[in-house]
C-alpha positions as CSV (number, residue, x, y, z in Angstrom):
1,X,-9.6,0.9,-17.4
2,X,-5.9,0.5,-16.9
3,X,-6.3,2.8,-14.2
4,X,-8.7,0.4,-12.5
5,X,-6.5,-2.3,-13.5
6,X,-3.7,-1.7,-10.7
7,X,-6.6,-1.9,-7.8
8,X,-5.6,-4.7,-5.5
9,X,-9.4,-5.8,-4.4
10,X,-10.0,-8.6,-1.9
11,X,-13.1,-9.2,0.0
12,X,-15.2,-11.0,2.3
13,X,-18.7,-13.0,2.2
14,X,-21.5,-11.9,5.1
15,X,-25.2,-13.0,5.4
16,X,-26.3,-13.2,2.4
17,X,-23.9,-10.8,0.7
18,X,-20.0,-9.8,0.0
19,X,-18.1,-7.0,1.1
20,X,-15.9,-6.0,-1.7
21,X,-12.8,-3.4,-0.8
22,X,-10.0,-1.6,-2.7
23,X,-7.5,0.2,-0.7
24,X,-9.1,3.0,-0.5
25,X,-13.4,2.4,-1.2
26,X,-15.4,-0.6,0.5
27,X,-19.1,-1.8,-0.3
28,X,-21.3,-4.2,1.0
29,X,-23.9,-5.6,-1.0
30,X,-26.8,-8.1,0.5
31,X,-29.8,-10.0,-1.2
32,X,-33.0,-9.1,1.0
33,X,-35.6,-11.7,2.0
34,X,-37.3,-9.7,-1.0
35,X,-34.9,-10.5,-3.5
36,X,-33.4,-7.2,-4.1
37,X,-29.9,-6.4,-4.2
38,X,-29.2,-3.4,-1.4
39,X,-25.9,-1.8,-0.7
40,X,-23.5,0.5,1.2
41,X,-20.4,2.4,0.3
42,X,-17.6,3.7,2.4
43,X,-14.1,5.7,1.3
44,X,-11.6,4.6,3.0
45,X,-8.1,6.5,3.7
46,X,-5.8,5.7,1.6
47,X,-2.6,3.3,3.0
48,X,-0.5,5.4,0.9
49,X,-1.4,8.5,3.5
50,X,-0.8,7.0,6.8
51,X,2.2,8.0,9.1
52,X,5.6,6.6,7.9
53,X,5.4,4.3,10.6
54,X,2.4,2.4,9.9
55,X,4.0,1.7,6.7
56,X,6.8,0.0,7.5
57,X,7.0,-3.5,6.6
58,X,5.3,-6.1,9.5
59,X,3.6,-3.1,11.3
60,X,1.7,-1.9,8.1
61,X,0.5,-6.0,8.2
62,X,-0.8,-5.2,11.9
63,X,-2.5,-2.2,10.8
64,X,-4.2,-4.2,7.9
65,X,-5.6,-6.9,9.9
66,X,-6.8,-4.8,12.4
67,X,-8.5,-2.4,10.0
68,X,-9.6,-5.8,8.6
69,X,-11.6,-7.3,11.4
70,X,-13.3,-4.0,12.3
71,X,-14.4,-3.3,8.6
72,X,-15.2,-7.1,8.3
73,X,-17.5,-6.8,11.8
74,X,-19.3,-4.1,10.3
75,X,-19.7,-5.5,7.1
76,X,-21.4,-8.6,9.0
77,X,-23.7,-6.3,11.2
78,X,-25.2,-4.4,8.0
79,X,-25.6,-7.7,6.0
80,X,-27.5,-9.1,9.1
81,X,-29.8,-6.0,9.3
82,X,-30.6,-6.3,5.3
83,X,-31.0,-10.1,5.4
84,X,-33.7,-9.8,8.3
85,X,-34.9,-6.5,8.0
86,X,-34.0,-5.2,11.0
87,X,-33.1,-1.5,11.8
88,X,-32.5,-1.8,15.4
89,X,-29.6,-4.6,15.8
90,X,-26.7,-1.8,14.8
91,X,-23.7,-1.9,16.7
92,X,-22.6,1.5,18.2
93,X,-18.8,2.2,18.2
94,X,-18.8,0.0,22.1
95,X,-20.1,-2.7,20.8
96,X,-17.7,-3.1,18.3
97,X,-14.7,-2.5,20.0
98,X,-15.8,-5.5,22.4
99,X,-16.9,-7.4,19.8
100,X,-13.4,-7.8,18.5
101,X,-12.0,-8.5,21.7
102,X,-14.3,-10.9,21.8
103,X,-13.1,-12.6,18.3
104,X,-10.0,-12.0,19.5
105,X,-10.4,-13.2,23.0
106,X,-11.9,-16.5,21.4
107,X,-8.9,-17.1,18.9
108,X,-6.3,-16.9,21.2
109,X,-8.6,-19.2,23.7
110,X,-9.2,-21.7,20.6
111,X,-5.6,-21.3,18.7
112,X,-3.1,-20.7,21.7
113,X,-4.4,-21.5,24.8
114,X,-5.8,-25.1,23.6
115,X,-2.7,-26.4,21.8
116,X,-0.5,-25.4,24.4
117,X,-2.2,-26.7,27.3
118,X,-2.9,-30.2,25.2
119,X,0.9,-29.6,24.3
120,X,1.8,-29.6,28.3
121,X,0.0,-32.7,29.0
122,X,1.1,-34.4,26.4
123,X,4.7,-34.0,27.6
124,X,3.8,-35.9,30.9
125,X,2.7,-38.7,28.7
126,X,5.7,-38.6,26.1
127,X,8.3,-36.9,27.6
128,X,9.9,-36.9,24.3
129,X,7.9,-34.3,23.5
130,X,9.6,-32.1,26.1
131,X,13.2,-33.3,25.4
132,X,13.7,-29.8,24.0
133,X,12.0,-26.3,22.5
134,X,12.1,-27.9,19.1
135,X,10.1,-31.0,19.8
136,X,7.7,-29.0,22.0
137,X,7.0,-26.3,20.0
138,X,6.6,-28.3,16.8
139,X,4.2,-30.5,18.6
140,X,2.2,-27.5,19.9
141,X,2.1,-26.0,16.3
142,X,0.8,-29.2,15.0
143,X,-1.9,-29.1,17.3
144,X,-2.7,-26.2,16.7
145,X,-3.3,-27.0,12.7
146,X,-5.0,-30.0,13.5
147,X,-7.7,-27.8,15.7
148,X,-7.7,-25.2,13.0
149,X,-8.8,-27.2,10.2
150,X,-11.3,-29.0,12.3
151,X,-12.9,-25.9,13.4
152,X,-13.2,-25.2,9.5
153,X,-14.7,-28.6,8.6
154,X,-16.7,-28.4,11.8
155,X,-18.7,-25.1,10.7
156,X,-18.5,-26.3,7.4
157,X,-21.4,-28.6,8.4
158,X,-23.5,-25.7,9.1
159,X,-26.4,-25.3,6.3
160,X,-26.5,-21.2,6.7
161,X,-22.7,-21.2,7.0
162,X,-22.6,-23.1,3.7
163,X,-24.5,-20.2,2.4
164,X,-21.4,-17.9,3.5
165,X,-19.3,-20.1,1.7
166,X,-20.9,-20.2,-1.4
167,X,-20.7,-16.1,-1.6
168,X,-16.7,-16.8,-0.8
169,X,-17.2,-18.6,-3.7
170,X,-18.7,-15.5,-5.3
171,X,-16.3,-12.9,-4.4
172,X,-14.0,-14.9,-5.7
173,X,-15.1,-15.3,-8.7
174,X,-15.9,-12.2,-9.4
175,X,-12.7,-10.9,-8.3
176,X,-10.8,-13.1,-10.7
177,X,-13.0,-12.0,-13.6
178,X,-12.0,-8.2,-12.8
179,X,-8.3,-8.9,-12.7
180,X,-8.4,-10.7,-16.3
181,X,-9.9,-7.6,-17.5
182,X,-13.7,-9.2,-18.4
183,X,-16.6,-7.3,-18.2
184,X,-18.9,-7.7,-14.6
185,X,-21.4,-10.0,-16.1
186,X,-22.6,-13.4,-14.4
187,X,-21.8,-15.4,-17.4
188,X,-18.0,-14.0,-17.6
189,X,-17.6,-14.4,-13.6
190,X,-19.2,-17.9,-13.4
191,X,-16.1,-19.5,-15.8
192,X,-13.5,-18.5,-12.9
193,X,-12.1,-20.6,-10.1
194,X,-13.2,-20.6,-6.5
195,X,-10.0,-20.4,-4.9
196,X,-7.8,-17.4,-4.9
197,X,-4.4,-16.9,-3.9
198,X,-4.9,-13.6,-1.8
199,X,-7.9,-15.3,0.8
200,X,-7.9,-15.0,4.3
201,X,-7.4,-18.8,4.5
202,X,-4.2,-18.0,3.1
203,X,-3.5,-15.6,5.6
204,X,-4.4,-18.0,8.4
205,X,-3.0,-20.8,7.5
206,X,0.6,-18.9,6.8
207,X,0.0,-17.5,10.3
208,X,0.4,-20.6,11.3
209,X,3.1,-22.3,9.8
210,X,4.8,-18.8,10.8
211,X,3.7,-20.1,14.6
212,X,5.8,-22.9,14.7
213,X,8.8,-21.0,13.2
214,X,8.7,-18.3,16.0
215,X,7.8,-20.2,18.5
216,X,10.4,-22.8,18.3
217,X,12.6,-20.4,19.4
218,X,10.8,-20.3,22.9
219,X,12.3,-22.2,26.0
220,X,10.0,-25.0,26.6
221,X,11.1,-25.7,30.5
222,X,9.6,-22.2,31.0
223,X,6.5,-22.3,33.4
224,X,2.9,-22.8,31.8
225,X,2.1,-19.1,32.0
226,X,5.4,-17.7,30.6
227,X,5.0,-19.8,27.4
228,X,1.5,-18.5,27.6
229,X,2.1,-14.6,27.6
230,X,5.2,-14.8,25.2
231,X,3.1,-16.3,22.7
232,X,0.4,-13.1,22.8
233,X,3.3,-11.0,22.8
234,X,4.5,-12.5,19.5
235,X,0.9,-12.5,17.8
236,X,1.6,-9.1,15.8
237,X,4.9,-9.7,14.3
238,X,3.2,-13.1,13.3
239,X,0.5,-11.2,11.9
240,X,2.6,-8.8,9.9
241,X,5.5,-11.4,8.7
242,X,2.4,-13.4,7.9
243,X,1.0,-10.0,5.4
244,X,4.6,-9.7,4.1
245,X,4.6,-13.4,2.8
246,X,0.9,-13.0,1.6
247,X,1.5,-9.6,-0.1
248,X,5.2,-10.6,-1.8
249,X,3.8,-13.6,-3.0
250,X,0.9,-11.8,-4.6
251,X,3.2,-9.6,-6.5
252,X,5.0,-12.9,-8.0
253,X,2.2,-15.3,-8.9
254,X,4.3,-16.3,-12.0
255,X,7.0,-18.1,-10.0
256,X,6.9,-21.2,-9.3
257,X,8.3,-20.8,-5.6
258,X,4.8,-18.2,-5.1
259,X,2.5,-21.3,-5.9
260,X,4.1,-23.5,-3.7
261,X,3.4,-20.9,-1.2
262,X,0.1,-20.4,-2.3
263,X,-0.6,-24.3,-2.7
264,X,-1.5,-24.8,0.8
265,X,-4.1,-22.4,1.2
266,X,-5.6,-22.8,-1.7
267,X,-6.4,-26.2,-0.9
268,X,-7.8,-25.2,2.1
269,X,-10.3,-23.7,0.5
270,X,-12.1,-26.5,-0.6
271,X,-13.4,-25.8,2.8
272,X,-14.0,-22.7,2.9
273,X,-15.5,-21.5,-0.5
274,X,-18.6,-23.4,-2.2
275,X,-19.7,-23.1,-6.0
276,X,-22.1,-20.2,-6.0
277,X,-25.6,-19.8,-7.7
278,X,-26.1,-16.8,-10.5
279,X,-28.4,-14.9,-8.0
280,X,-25.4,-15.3,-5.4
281,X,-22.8,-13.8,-8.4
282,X,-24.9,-11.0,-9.0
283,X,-24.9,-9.6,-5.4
284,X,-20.8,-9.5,-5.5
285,X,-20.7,-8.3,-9.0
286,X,-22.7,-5.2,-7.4
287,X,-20.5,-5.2,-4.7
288,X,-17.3,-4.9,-7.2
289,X,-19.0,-2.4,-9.4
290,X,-19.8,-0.1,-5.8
291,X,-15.9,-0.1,-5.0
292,X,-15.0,0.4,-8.7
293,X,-17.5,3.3,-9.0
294,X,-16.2,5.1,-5.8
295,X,-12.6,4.5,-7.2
296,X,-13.5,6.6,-10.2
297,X,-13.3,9.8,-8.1
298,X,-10.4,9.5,-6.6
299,X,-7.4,11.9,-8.7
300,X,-5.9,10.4,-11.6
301,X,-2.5,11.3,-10.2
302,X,-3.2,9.9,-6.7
303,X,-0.7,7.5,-6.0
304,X,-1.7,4.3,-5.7
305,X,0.4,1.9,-3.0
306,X,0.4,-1.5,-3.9
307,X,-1.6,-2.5,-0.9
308,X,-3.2,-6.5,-0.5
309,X,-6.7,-6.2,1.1
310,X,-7.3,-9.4,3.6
């Protein structure tokens, strides 16, 4: 058990499920219009084995998030061909490559775009806000929160997406209960919190306080386009400052400078994870159990990288 004790596990709801992954197994497990729990299981390589490279500090936070959205996508097709029964909706290897440009062709529309081009006008109403790249970028940045959270409360609103939300609830949960050492059972899970200090709302809402930091340091008399392009350019070292933060934290949740950090997001998720029912704690516990199972044949002497899992 101690063995299984020094997992890092993190997760993600889907349609009527929760992907559950360790850094090196992943399963997905969905509740079927029938009411049956049905699952999948995937090894995954091992951080610990990439190229020296891809695990140096900010890049190996890159190489996470990516990995991240692609599992995630998957995860979401598979729940979506339980949850309605369908067989012929899979996405071949295409389809998921455009489908992330896609998600990430939308963010950077929603997140970057937006804020800076509400940011631009802005400055021909107050040109206060243009008097120099401090004012202009902190401006932008706070636009760019205030568009984040109401995207969240806006699909918050959503009755299927409160569904999602409740098995973020779930995974949560059930997550918590596995890192206190109690056995996988709905009554032990249920007694745990909803909001956890490793979510993805953490992650995005430190990517963008990170944002404003960067950014500040970008000339704001530069032309519309400029501004544009530099801030894609600076997206991954964003991303991977972002992981550090997220991942050094997560190592020292018994400071009191790590909760501060943590604060933030966690409040956040008020939003973004919903009490869950039993029948909804039982689908993640089976996820949990999948990626603790497949974990069990990996060598005991295999070295295990402390590796957070967004």
């Amino acid at each position: 058990m101690m063995a299984e004790q020094q997992l890092t596990v993190g997760g993600q709801a889907v349609i009527e499920g929760v992907m559950m992954r360790s850094p090196t197994a992943l399963a997905v497990a969905v509740r079927t219009p029938h009411g049956e729990i049905t699952s999948k299981i995937q090894a995954l390589r091992d951080p610990a084995t990439r190229p020296k490279l891809l695990r140096l500090p900010v890049i190996r936070g890159v190489v996470t998030l990516f990995q991240a959205l692609y599992l995630g996508i998957s995860a979401l097709n598979f729940s979506a061909d339980q949850s309605l029964e369908e067989e012929d909706g899979k996405l071949s290897p295409m389809s998921m490559g455009l489908t992330m440009v896609f998600a990430f062709g939308l963010g950077i529309a929603l997140f970057v775009y937006l804020p800076l081009l509400l940011t631009n006008l802005l400055e021909h109403i107050l040109p206060s806000v243009g008097a120099n790249s401090i004012s202009f970028n902190a401006v932008d940045g706070v636009i760019r929160l205030i568009i984040f959270l109401a995207y969240l409360l806006g699909i918050s609103q959503f009755k299927d997406l409160r569904r999602v939300f409740e098995y973020h609830g779930a995974e949560h949960k059930t997550i918590f209960a596995y890192e206190n050492g109690d056995d996988l059972t709905v009554e032990n899970v249920s007694k745990y919190s909803t909001f956890h200090p490793r979510c993805g709302t953490n992650f995005l809402l430190i990517v963008m306080m990170m944002s404003i930091l960067v950014f500040s340091i970008l000339r704001s008399d530069a032309a519309f386009y400029l501004k544009f392009l530099s801030r894609i350019v600076f997206i991954p070292l964003i991303a991977g400052t972002s992981y550090e933060i997220i991942r050094f934290a997560a190592k020292h949740q018994d400071k009191t400078w790590a909760r501060w950090v943590s604060a933030p997001g966690l409040f956040l998720q008020r939003i973004t994870t919903k009490p869950p029912s039993a029948d909804q704690l039982e689908v993640a516990i089976a996820a949990l159990q999948k990626v603790l199972e497949l974990e069990k044949d990996r060598p005991a002497s295999a070295k295990r990288s402390f590796e957070i899992v967004l």
